[in-house]
VOLUM-739245 format. One record per residue (C-alpha): residue in one letter; x, y, z. Coordinates in nm, 3 decimals, padded with zeros to 5 digits, always signed. Example, Ala and Ser with C-alpha at 12.3 -4.5 7.8 and 13.67 -1.06 7.14 Angstrom:
% VOLUM-739245
 code    east   north      up
    A +01.230 -00.450 +00.780
    S +01.367 -00.106 +00.714
END
This chain:
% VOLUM-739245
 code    east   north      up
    X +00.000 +00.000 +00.000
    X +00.245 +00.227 +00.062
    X +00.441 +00.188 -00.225
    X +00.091 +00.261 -00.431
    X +00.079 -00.069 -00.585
    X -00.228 -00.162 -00.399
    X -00.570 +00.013 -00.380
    X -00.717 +00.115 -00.062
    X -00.627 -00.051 +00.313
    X -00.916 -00.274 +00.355
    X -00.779 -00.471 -00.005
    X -00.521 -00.586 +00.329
    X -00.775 -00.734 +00.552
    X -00.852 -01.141 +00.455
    X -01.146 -01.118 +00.675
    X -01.357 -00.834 +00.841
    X -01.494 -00.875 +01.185
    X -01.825 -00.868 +01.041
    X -01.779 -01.166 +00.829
    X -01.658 -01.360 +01.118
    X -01.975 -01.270 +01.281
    X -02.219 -01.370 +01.024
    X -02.009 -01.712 +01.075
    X -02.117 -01.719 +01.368
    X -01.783 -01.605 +01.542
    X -01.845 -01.347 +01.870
    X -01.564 -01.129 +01.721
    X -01.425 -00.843 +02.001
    X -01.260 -00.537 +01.850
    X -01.143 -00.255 +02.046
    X -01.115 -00.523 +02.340
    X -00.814 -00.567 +02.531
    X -00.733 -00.873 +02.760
    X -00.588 -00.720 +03.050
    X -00.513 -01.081 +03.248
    X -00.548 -01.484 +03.244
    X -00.640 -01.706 +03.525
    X -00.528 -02.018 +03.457
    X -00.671 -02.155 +03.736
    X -01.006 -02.047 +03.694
    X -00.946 -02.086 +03.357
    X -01.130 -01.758 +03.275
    X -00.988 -01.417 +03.053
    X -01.040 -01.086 +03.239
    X -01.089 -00.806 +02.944
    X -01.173 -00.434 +02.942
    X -01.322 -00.230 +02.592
    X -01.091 +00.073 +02.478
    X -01.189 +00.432 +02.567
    X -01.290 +00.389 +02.885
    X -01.611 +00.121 +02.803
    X -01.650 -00.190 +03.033
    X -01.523 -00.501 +03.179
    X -01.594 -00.816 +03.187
    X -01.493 -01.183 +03.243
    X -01.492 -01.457 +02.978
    X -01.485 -01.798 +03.103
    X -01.305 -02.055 +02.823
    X -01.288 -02.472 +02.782
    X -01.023 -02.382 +02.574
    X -00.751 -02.081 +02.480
    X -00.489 -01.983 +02.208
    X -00.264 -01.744 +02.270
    X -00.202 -01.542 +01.916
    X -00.063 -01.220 +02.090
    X +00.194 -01.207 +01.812
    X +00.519 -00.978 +01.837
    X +00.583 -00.581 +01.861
    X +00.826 -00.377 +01.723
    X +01.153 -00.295 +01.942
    X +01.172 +00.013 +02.058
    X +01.483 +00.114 +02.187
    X +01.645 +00.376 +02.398
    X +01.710 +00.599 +02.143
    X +01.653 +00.951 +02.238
    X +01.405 +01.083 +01.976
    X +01.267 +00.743 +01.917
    X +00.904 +00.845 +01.888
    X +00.970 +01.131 +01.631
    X +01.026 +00.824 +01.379
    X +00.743 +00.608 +01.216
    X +00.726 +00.217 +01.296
    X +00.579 +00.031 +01.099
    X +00.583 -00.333 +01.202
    X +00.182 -00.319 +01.184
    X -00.089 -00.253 +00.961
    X -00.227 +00.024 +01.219
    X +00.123 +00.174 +01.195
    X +00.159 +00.176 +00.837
    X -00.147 +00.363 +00.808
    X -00.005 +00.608 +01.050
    X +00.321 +00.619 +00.843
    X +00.053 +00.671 +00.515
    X -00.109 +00.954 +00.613
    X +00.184 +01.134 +00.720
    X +00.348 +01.103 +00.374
    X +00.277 +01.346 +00.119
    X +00.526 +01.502 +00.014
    X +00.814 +01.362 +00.099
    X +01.146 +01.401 -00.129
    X +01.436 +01.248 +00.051
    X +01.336 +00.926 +00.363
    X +01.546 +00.819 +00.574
    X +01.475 +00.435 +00.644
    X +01.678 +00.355 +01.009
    X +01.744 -00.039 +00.982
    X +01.846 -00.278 +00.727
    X +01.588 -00.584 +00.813
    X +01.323 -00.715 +00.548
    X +01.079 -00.418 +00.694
    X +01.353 -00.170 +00.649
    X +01.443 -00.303 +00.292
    X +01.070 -00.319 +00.164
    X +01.002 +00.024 +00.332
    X +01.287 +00.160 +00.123
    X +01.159 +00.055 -00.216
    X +00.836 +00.185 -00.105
    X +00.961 +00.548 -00.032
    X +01.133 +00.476 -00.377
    X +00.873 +00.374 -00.582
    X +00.644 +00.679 -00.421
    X +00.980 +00.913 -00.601
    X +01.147 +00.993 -00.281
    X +01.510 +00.992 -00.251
    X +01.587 +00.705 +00.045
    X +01.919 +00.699 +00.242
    X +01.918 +00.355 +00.443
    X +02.102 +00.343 +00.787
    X +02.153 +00.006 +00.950
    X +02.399 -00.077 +01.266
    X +02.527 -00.360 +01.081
    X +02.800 -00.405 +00.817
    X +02.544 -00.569 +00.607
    X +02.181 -00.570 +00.493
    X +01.988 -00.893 +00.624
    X +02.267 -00.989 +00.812
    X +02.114 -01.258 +01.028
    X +01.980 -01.430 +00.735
    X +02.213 -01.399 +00.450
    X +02.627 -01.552 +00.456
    X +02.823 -01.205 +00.388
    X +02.891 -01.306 -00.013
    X +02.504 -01.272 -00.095
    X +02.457 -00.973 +00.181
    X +02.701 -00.803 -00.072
    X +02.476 -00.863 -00.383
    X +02.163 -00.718 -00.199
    X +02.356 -00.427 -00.102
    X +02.467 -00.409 -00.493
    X +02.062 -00.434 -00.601
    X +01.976 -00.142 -00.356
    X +02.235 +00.125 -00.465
    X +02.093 -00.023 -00.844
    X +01.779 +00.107 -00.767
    X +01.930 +00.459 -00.625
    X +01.916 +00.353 -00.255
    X +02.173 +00.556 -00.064
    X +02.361 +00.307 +00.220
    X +02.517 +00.398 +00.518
    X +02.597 +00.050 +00.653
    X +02.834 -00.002 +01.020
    X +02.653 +00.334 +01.121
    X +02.414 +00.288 +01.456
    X +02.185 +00.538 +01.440
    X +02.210 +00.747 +01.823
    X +01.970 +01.045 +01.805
    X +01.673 +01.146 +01.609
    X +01.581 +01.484 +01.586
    X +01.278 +01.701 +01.440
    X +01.398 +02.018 +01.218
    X +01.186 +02.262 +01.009
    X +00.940 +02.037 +00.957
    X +01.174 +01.779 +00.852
    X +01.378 +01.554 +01.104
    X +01.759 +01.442 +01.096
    X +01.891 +01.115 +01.220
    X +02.255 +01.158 +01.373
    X +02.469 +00.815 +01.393
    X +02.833 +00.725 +01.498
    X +02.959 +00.874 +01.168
    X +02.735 +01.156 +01.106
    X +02.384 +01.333 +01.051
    X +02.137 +01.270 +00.795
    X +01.875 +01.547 +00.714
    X +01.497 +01.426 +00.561
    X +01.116 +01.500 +00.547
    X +01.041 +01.177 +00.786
    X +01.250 +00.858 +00.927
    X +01.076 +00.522 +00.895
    X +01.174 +00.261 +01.143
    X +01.241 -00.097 +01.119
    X +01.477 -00.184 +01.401
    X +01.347 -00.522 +01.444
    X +01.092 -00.760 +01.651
    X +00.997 -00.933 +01.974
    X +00.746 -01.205 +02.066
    X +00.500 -01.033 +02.276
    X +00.429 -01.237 +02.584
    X +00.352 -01.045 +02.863
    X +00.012 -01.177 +02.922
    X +00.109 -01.561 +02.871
    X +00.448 -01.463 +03.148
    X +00.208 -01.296 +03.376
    X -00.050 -01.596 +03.343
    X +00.249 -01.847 +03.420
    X +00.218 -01.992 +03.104
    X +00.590 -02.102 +03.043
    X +00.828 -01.950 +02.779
    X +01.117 -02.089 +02.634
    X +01.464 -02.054 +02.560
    X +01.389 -01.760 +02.304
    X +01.185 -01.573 +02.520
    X +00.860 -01.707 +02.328
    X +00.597 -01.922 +02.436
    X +00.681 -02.280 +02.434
    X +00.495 -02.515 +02.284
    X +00.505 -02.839 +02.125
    X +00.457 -02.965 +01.780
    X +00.032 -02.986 +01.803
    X +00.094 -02.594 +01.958
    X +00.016 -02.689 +02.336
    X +00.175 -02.523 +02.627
    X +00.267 -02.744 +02.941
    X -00.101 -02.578 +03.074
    X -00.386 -02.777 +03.013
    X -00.647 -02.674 +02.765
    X -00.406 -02.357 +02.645
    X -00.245 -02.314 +02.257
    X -00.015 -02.115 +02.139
    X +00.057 -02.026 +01.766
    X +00.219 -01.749 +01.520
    X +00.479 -01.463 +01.641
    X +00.442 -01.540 +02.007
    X +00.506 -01.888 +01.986
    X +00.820 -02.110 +01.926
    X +00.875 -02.322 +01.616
    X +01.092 -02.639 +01.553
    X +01.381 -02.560 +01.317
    X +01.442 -02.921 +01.123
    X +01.760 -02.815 +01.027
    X +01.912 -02.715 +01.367
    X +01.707 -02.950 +01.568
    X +01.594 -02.646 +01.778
    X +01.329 -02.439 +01.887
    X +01.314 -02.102 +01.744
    X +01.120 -01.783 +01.688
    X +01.066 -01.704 +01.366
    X +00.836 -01.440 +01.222
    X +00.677 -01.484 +00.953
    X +00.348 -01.503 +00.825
    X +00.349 -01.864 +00.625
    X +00.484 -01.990 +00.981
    X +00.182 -01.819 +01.205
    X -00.063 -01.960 +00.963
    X +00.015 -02.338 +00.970
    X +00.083 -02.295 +01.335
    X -00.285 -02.104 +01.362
    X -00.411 -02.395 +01.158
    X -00.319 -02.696 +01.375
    X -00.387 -02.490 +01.691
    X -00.771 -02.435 +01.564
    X -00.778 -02.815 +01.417
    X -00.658 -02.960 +01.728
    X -00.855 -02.759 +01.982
    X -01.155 -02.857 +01.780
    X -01.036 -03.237 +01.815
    X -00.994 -03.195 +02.171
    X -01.321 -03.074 +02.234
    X -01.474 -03.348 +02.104
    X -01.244 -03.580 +02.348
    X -01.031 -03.687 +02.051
    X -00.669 -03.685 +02.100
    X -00.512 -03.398 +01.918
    X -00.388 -03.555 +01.562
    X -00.229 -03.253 +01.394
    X +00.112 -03.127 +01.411
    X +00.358 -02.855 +01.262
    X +00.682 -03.078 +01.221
    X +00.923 -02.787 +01.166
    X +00.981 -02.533 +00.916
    X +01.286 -02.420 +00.778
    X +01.250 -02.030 +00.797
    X +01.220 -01.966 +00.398
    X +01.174 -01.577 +00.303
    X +01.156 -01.379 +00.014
    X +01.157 -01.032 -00.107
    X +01.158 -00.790 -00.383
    X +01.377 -00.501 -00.463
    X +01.344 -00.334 -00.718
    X +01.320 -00.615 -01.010
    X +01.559 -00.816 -00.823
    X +01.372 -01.086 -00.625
    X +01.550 -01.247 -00.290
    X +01.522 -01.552 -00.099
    X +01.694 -01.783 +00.115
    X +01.555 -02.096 +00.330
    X +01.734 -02.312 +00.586
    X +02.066 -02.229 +00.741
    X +02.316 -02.003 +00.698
    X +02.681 -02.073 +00.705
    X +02.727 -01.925 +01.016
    X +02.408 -02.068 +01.180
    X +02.519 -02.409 +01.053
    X +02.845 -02.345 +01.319
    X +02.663 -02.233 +01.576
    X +02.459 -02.550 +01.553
    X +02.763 -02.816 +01.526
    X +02.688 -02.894 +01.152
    X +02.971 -02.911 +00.929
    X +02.888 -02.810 +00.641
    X +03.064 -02.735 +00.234
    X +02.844 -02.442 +00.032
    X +02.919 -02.311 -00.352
    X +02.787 -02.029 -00.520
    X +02.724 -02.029 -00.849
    X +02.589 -01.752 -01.130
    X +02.346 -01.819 -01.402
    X +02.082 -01.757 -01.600
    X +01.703 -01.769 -01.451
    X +01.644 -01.852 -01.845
    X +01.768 -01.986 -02.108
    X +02.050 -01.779 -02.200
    X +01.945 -01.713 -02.583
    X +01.559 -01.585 -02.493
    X +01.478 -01.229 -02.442
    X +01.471 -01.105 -02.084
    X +01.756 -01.352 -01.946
    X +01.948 -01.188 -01.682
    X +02.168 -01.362 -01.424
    X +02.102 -01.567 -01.095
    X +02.302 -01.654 -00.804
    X +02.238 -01.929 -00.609
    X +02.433 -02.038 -00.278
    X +02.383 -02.432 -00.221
    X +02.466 -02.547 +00.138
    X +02.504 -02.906 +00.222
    X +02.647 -03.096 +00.476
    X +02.966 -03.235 +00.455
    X +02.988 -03.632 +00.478
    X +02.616 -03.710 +00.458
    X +02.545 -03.452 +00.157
    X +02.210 -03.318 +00.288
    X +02.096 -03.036 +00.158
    X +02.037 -02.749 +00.473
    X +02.055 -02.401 +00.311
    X +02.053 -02.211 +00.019
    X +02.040 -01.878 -00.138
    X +01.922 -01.697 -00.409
    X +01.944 -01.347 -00.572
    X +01.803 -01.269 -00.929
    X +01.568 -01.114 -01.165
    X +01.184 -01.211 -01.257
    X +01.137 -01.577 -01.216
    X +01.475 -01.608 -00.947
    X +01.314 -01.603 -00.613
    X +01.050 -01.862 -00.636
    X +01.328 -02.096 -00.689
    X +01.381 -02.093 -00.334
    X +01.050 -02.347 -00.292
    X +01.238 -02.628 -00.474
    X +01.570 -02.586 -00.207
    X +01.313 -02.529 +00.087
    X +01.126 -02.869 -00.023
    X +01.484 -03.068 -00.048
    X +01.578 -02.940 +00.344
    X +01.258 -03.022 +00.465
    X +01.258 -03.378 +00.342
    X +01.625 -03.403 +00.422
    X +01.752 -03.440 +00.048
    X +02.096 -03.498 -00.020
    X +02.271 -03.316 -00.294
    X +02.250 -03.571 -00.531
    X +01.836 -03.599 -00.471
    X +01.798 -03.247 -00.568
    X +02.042 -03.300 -00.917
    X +01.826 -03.611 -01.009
    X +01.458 -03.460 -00.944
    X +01.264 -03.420 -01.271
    X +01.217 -03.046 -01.297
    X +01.029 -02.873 -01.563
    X +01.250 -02.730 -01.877
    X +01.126 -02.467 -02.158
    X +01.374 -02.231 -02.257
    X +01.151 -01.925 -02.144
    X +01.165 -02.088 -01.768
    X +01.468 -02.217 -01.719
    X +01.832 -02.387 -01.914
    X +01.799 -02.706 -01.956
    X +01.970 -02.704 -01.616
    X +01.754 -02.530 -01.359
    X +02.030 -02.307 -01.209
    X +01.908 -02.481 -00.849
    X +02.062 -02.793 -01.006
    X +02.396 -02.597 -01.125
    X +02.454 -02.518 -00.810
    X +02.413 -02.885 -00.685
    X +02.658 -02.993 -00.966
    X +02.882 -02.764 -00.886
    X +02.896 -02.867 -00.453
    X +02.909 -03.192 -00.565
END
């Protein structure tokens, strides 16, 4: 929406609360749960501006709280626009007009979409992230370099190693002032990052794990009878790593949503809970520009810090055949574990038709593929799709 490729807010919204209620669905807006008894097994609530309260009593509870954007002690903080949520973004939308130069503080997948948005809208964008790299904690340093390369294509200015440490308002504008210097623009957008908001589930006693989300297992229960947890607030297995995570993303909230609600509807019925989220693999993609991005699994460096040994190879390509109009090149980064061959990451960077690619890599580390498997599948070949050699296959030449 803000980038103006989509009409209106409510084109965002899958389902209104109205159509929940002509379900049948006692839908609650403006409502906020201010406490959980677990005991009594009953949700204490109270309606915004200053309506009632109430009690609900429950058979059953899921816990979708979600996450919230981090909001650290930067002085100036609230003179910049989040915009983790929808309700935010709108905030950020009507403030726009006219901007001419954003500054975007944070070099996540929020701060990277938010900067092709500005861009798109014909703003002039300066990007300031802390780290050395853009998506960092998700991409090995060799492809980090190659998204940096497709933002300064598309005229985004990077100041990368630079920790932003004051924001301040000026002539109607505001500057952001880091380790290495101030940056002057009509409005800083904020993407610094997320956390699993649990406060109600730590004040209930509902235990939280390792990551500081809620714990769960893999049919979404907590350790308290009768309570769920699923999406942003909730852990996830990583098959790869053999470890709970927190992961958030919006394919992961909706499977987890989906067993929760399957399973909860199993149990009251006194069946035994048959549905389960085996793991996921963290797979993500984005667009910048025409370049489309995507990785799934592990990293090199999250491969270490889980004991895996592991061999990767990068190769570049065509996402067509070579000879047809519109071919443009690909890079793919295989990563497989050394000895056994399995497939556990990979990484891809490209034009139209590149970052879909990831789904075939994402299939082979969740079903534990080795190399070799992912050479020998049968994929589809036209030369306005693909080489003869999908370049996911290259790749898995190449490592091997």
């Amino acid at each position: 929406m803000l980038g103006e490729h989509v009409d209106g807010w409510d084109r965002l919204v899958a389902r209104s609360p109205e159509e929940h209620t002509r379900r049948g669905i006692d839908v609650r807006i403006r409502t906020k749960v201010t406490a959980i008894d677990l005991e009594a097994r009953e949700v204490h609530w109270r309606e915004r501006d200053g309506g009632r309260d109430g009690v609900e009593a429950y058979d059953f509870l899921a816990l979708t709280t979600g996450a919230h954007d981090l909001r650290p002690d930067l002085p100036g903080l609230d003179l910049g626009f989040p915009v983790f949520t929808p309700r935010q973004a709108m905030r950020l939308g009507d403030a726009l007009p006219p901007v001419q130069r954003a500054l975007i503080v944070g070099g996540g997948y929020i701060g990277m979409e938010m900067a092709e948005a500005m861009r798109d809208r014909g703003a002039a964008v300066t990007l300031i992230n802390r780290s050395e790299r853009l998506l960092h904690r998700t991409f090995d340093p060799d492809m980090s370099e190659r998204v940096a390369a497709a933002a300064r294509e598309i005229g985004i200015e990077l100041e990368l190693g630079a920790a932003a440490t004051s924001i301040a308002g000026q002539d109607g504008g505001c500057t952001v002032t880091t380790e290495r210097g101030s940056f002057a623009g009509d409005i800083a957008i904020l993407g610094l990052g997320s956390a699993p908001s649990v406060d109600l589930a730590r004040e209930a006693g509902v235990p939280l794990g390792e990551t500081g989300a809620i714990a769960v297992d893999h049919a979404q229960r907590t350790s308290i009878p009768g309570v769920y947890a699923a999406g942003d607030c909730a852990e996830a297995w990583d098959l790869i790593a053999e470890r709970w995570r927190n992961l958030h993303l919006g394919t992961i909230a909706n499977k987890a949503g989906r067993v929760a609600g399957l399973n909860i509807g199993a149990e009251s019925l006194a069946q035994q809970p048959m549905q389960t989220l085996p793991g996921v693999a963290g797979t993500t993609i984005l667009r910048l520009g025409s370049h489309e991005i995507s990785r799934t699994g592990l990293t090199m460096a999250e491969a270490g810090e889980a004991g895996i040994d592991v061999r990767a190879e990068t190769i570049e390509g065509r996402q067509i055949a070579g000879y047809m109009p519109g071919s443009s090149p690909i890079h793919v980064k295989l990563i497989a574990e050394t000895g056994s061959g399995r497939v556990v990451g990979g990484q891809i960077i490209g034009q139209q038709g590149a970052g879909k690619r990831i789904d075939v890599v994402a299939t082979a580390v969740s079903l534990g593929l080795t190399v070799q498997q992912l050479v020998d599948l049968d994929l589809a070949y036209a030369p306005p799709f693909s080489g003869a050699w999908d370049p996911v296959q290259t790749a898995g030449r190449v490592l091997l």
